[in-house]
TORKOL-4160 file (C-alpha; in steps of 0.2 Angstrom, whole numbers, padded with zeros to 4 digits, m for minus):
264
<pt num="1" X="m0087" Y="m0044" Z="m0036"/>
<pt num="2" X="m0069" Y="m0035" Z="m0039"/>
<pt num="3" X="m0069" Y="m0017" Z="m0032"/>
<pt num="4" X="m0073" Y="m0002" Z="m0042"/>
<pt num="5" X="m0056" Y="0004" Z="m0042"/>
<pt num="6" X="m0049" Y="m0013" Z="m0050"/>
<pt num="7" X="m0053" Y="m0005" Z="m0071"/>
<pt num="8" X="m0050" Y="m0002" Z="m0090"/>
<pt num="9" X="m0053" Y="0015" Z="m0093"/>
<pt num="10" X="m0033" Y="0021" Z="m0092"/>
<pt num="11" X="m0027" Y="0030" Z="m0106"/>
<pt num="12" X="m0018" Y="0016" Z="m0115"/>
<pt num="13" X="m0035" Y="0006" Z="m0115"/>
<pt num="14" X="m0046" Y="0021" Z="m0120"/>
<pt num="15" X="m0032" Y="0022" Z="m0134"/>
<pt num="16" X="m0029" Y="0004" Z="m0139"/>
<pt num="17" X="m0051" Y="0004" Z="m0141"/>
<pt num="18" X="m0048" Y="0022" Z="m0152"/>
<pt num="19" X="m0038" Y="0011" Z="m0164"/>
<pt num="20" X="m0048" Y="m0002" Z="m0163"/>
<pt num="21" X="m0064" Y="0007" Z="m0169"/>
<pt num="22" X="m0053" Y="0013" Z="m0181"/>
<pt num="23" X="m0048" Y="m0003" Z="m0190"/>
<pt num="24" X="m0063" Y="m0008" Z="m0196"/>
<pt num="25" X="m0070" Y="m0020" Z="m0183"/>
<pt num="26" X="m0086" Y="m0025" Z="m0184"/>
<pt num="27" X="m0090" Y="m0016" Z="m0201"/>
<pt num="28" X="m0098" Y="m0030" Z="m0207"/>
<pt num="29" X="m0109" Y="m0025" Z="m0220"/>
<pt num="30" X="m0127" Y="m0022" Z="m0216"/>
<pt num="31" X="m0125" Y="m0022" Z="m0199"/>
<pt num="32" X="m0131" Y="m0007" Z="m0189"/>
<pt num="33" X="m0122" Y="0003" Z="m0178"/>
<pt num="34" X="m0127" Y="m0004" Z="m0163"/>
<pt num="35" X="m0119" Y="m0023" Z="m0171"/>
<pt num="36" X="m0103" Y="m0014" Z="m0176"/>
<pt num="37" X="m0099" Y="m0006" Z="m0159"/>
<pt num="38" X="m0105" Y="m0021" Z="m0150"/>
<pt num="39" X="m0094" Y="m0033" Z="m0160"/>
<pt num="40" X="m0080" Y="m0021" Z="m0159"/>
<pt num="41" X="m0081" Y="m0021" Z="m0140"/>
<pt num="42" X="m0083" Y="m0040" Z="m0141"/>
<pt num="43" X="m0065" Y="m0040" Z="m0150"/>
<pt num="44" X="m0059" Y="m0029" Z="m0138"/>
<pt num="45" X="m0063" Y="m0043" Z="m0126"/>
<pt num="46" X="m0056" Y="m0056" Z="m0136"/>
<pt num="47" X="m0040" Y="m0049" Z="m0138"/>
<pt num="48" X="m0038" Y="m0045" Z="m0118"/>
<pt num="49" X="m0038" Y="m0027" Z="m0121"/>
<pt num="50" X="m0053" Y="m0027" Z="m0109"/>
<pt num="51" X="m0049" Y="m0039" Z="m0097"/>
<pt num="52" X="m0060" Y="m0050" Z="m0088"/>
<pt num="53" X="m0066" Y="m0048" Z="m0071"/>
<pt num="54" X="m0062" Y="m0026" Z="m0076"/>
<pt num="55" X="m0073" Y="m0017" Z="m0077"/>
<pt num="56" X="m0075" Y="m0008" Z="m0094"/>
<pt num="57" X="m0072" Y="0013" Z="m0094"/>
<pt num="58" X="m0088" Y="0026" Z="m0090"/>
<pt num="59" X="m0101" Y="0025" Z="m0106"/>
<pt num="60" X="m0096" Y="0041" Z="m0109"/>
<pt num="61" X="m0077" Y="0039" Z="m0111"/>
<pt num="62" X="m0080" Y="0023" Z="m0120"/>
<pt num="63" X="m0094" Y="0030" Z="m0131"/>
<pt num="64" X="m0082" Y="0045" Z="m0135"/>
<pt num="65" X="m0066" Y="0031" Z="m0139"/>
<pt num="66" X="m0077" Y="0023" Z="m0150"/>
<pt num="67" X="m0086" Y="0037" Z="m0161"/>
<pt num="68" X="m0102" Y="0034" Z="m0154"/>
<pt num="69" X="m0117" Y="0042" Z="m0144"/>
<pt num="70" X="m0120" Y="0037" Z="m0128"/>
<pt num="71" X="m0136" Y="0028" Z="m0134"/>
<pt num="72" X="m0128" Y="0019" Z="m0148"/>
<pt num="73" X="m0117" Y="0011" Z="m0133"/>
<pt num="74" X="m0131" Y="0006" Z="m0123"/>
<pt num="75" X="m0139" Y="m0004" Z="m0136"/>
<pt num="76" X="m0122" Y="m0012" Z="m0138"/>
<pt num="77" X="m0120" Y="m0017" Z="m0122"/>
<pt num="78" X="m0136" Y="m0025" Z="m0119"/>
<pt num="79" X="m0132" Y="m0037" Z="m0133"/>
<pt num="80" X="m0114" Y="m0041" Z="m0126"/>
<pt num="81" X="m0125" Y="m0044" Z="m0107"/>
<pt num="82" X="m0134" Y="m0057" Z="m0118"/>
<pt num="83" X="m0120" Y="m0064" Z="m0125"/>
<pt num="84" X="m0114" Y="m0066" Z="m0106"/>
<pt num="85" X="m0099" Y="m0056" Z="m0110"/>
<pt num="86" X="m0103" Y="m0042" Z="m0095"/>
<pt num="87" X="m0113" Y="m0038" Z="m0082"/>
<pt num="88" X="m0121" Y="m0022" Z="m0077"/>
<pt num="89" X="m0120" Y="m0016" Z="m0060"/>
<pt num="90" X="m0135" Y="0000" Z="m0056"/>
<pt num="91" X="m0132" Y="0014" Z="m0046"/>
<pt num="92" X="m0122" Y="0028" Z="m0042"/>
<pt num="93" X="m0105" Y="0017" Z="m0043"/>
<pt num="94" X="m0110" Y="0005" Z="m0053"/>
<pt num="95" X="m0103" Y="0000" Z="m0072"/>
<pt num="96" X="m0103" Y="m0014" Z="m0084"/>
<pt num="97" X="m0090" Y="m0028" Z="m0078"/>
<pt num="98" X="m0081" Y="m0039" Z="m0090"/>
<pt num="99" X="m0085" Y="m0058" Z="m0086"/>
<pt num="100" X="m0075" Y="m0072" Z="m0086"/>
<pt num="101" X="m0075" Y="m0082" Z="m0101"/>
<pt num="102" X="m0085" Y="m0100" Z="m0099"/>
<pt num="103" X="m0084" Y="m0117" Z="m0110"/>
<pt num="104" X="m0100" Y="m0113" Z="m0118"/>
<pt num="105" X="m0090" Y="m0098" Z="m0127"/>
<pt num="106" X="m0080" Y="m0114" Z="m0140"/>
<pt num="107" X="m0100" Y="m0116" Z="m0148"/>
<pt num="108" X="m0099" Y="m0099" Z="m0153"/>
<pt num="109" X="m0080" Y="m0100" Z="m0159"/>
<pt num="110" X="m0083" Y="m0116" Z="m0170"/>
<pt num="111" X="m0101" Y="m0108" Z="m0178"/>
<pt num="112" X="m0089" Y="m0094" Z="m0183"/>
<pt num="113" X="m0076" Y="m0104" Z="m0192"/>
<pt num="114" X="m0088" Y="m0114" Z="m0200"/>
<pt num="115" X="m0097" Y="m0100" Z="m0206"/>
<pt num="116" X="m0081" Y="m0092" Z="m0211"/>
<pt num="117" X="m0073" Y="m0098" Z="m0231"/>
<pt num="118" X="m0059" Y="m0106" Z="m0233"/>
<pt num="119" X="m0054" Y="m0092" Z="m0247"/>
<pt num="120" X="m0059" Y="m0077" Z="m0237"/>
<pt num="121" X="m0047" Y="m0086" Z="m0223"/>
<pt num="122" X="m0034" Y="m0088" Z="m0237"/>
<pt num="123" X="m0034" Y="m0069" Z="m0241"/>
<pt num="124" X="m0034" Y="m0064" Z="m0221"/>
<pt num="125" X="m0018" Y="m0076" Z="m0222"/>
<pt num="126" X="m0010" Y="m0065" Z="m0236"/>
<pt num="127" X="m0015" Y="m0050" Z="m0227"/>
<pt num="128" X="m0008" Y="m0058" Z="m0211"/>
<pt num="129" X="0009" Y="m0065" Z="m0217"/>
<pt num="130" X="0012" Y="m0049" Z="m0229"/>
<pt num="131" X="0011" Y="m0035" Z="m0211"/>
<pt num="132" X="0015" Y="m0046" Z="m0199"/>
<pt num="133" X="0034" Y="m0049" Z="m0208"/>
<pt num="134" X="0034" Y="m0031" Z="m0213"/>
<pt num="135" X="0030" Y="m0025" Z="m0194"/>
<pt num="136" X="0044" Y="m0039" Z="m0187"/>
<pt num="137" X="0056" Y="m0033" Z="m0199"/>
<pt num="138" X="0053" Y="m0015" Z="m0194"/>
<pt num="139" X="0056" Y="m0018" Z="m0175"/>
<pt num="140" X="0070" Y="m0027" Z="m0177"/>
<pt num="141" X="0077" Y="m0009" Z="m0184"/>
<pt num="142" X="0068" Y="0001" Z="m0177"/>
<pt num="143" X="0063" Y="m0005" Z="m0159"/>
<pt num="144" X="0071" Y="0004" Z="m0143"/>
<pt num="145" X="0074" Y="m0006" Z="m0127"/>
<pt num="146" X="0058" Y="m0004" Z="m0115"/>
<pt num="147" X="0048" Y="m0011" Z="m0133"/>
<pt num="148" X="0061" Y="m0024" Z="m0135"/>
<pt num="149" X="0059" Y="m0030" Z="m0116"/>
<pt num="150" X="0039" Y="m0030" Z="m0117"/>
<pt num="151" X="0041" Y="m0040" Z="m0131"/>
<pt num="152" X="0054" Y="m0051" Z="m0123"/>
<pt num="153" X="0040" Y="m0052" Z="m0107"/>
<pt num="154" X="0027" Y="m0057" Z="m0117"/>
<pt num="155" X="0035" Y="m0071" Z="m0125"/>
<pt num="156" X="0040" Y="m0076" Z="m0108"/>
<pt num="157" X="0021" Y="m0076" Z="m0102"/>
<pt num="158" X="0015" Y="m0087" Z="m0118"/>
<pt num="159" X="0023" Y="m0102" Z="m0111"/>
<pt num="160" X="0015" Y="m0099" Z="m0092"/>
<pt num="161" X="m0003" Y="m0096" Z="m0095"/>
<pt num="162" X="m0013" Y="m0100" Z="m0084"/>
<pt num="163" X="m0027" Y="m0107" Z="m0099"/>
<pt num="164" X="m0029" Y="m0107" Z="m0118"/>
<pt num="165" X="m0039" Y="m0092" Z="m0118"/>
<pt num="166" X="m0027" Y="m0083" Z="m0111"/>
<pt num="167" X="m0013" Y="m0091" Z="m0120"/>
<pt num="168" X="m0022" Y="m0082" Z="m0138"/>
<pt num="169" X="m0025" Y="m0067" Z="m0129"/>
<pt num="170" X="m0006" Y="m0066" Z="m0125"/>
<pt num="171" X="m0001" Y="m0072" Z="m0144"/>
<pt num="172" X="m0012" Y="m0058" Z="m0150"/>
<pt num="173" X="m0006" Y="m0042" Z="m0139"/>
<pt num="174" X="0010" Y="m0051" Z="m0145"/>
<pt num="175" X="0007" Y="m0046" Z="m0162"/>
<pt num="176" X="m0001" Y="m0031" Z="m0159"/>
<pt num="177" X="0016" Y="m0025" Z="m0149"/>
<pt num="178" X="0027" Y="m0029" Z="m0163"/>
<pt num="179" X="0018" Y="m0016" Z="m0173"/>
<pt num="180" X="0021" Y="m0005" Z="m0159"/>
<pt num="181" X="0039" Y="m0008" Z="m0157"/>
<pt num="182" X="0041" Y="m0006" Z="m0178"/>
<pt num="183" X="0033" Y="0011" Z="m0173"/>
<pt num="184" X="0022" Y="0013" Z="m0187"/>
<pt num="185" X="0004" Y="0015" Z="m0182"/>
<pt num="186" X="m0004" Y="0010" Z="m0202"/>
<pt num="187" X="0004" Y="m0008" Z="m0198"/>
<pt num="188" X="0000" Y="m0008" Z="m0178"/>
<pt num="189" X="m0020" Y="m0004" Z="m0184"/>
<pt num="190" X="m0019" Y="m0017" Z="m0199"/>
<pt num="191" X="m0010" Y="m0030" Z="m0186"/>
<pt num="192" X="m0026" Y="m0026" Z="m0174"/>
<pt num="193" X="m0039" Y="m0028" Z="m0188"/>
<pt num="194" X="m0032" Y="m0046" Z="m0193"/>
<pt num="195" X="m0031" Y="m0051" Z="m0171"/>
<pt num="196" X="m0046" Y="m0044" Z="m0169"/>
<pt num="197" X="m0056" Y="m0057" Z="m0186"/>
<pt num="198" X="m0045" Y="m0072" Z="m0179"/>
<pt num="199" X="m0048" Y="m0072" Z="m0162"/>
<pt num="200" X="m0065" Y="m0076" Z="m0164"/>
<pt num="201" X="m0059" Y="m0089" Z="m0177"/>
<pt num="202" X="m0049" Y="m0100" Z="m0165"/>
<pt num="203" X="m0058" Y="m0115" Z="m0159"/>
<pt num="204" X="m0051" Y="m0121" Z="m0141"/>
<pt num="205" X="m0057" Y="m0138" Z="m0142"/>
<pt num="206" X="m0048" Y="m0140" Z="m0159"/>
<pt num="207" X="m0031" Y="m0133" Z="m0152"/>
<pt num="208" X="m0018" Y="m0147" Z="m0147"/>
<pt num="209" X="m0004" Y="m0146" Z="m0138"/>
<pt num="210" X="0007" Y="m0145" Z="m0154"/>
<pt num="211" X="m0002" Y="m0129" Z="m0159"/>
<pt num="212" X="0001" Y="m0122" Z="m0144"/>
<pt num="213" X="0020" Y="m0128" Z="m0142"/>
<pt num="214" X="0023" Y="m0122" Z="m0162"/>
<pt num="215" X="0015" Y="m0104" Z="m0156"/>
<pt num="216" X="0028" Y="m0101" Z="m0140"/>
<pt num="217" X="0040" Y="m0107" Z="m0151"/>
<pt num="218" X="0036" Y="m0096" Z="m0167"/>
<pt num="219" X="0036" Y="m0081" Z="m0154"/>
<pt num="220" X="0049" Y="m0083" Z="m0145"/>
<pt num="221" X="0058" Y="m0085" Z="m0161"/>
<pt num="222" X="0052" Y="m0067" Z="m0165"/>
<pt num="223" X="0055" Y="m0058" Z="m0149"/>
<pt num="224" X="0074" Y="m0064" Z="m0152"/>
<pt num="225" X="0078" Y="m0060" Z="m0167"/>
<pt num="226" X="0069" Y="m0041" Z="m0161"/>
<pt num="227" X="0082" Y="m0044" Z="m0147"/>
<pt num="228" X="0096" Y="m0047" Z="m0160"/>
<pt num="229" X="0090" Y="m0034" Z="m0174"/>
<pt num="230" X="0090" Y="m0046" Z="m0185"/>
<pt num="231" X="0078" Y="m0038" Z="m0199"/>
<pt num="232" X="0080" Y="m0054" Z="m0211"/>
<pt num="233" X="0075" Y="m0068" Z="m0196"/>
<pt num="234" X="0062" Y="m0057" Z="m0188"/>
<pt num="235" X="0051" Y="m0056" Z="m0204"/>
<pt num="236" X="0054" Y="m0074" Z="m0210"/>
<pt num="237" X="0051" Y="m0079" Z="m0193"/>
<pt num="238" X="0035" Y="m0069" Z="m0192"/>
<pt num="239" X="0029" Y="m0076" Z="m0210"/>
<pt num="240" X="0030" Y="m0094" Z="m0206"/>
<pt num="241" X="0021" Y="m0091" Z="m0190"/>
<pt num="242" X="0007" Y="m0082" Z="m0198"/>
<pt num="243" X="0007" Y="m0095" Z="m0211"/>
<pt num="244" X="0007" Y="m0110" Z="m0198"/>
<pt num="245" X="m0010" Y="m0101" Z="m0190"/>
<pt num="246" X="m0020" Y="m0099" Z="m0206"/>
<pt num="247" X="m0015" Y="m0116" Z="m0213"/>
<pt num="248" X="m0020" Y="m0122" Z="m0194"/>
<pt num="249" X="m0039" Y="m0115" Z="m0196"/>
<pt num="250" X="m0042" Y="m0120" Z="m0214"/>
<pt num="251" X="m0036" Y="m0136" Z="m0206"/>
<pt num="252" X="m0049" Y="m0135" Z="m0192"/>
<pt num="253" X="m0063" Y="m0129" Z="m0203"/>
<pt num="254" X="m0061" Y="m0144" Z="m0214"/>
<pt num="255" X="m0063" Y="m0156" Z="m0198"/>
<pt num="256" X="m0079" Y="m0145" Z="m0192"/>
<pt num="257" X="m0087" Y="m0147" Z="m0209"/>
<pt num="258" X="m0083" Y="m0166" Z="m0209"/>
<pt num="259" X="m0090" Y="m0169" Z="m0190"/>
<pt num="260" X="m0105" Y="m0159" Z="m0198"/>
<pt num="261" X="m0108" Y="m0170" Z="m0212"/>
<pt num="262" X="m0106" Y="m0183" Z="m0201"/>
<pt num="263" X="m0122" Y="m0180" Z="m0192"/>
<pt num="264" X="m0131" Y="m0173" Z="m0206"/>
């Protein structure tokens, strides 16, 4: 078990989870509290802004980051221990761990994609493409050099990840930082709300090398043009990429529903 020391609960993550509450996460309708902070902790997770094998910030700072009591959060985490998403250690310096991510984690990924329309997917797309070009164009003005060089890093880091998993993760704080770097929060919260529905969309077993290559490529491109400020390639590039993604998972839930059928 990692050392108590070894955590999320800095300021930056505390912050990132603050906007992520914020977004809209987990607001699905008809859920309850409890659902919503849970499933906005589990994005949190997906995106790597609560890394595994971290151990996830004292209830009552994450409670406060999230807008919610301290029992609320407890209820919440009970369903992510069931998940397998963390354990809970007892006692005086004890906490709730973030686990490592497992294969049986790909079932839940396709059950959501299935489950998920192909318009509804369609309108995340326009929601995508439409701020994700805006925020590169942005950056390319308006970014100073330490965001241009975390983006630069980033980039870098897609190409050597150690595992899929990670490879998404890295894609998605990649998104997230260009909203940053175009310093407007409305488009780095609305960039977070879009990560957050399609990381859990992103089936690994239907992922191929191509996707992956196209998605280094499609980032790098980016980070570049960021480099270059150059407004006009930084927001087409951004578009095409985002595109590329959504035509990808319409792509993927097609082939779920035909395998379905298939053994129907």
């Amino acid at each position: 078990m990692p050392s108590r020391s070894v955590d999320s609960s800095g300021p930056a993550s505390l912050e990132w989870l603050g906007m992520l509450s914020n977004s809209g996460a987990g607001g699905t309708g008809g859920a309850s509290r409890a659902e919503q902070v849970a499933a906005q902790l589990e994005a949190g997770i997906a995106l790597g802004l609560l890394e595994e094998g971290t151990w996830l910030p004292p209830e009552a700072q994450l409670a406060a980051a999230l807008g919610t009591s301290q029992m609320t959060l407890r209820v919440a985490l009970a369903t992510l221990r069931g998940q397998g998403l963390i354990e809970t250690v007892r006692g005086r310096r004890g906490g709730s761990l973030v686990r490592e991510s497992h294969s049986s984690d790909e079932a839940q990924f396709e059950r959501r994609l299935l489950q998920t329309g192909t318009e509804h997917l369609r309108d995340v797309g326009d929601l995508y493409c439409a701020v994700a070009s805006s925020a590169a164009q942005l950056a390319a003005d308006r970014a100073d050099e330490p965001e241009i060089e975390h983006l630069s890093e980033l980039a870098a880091s897609l190409r050597t990840a150690p595992s899929l998993s990670e490879h998404w993760r890295t894609a998605s704080r990649f998104q997230i930082a260009v909203g940053v770097a175009a310093q407007s929060s409305r488009l780095t919260a609305t960039l977070l709300q879009v990560q957050v529905e399609i990381a859990t969309l992103r089936a690994p077993r239907l992922t191929s090398p191509e996707q992956v290559e196209d998605t280094v490529a499609g980032i790098q491109a980016v980070a570049e043009a960021v480099r270059e400020h150059d407004a006009t390639a930084a927001a087409a590039t951004a578009r095409s990429n985002c595109q590329l993604e959504i035509d990808t998972l319409i792509e993927h839930r097609l082939r779920l529903l035909i395998e379905t059928e298939g053994h129907s």
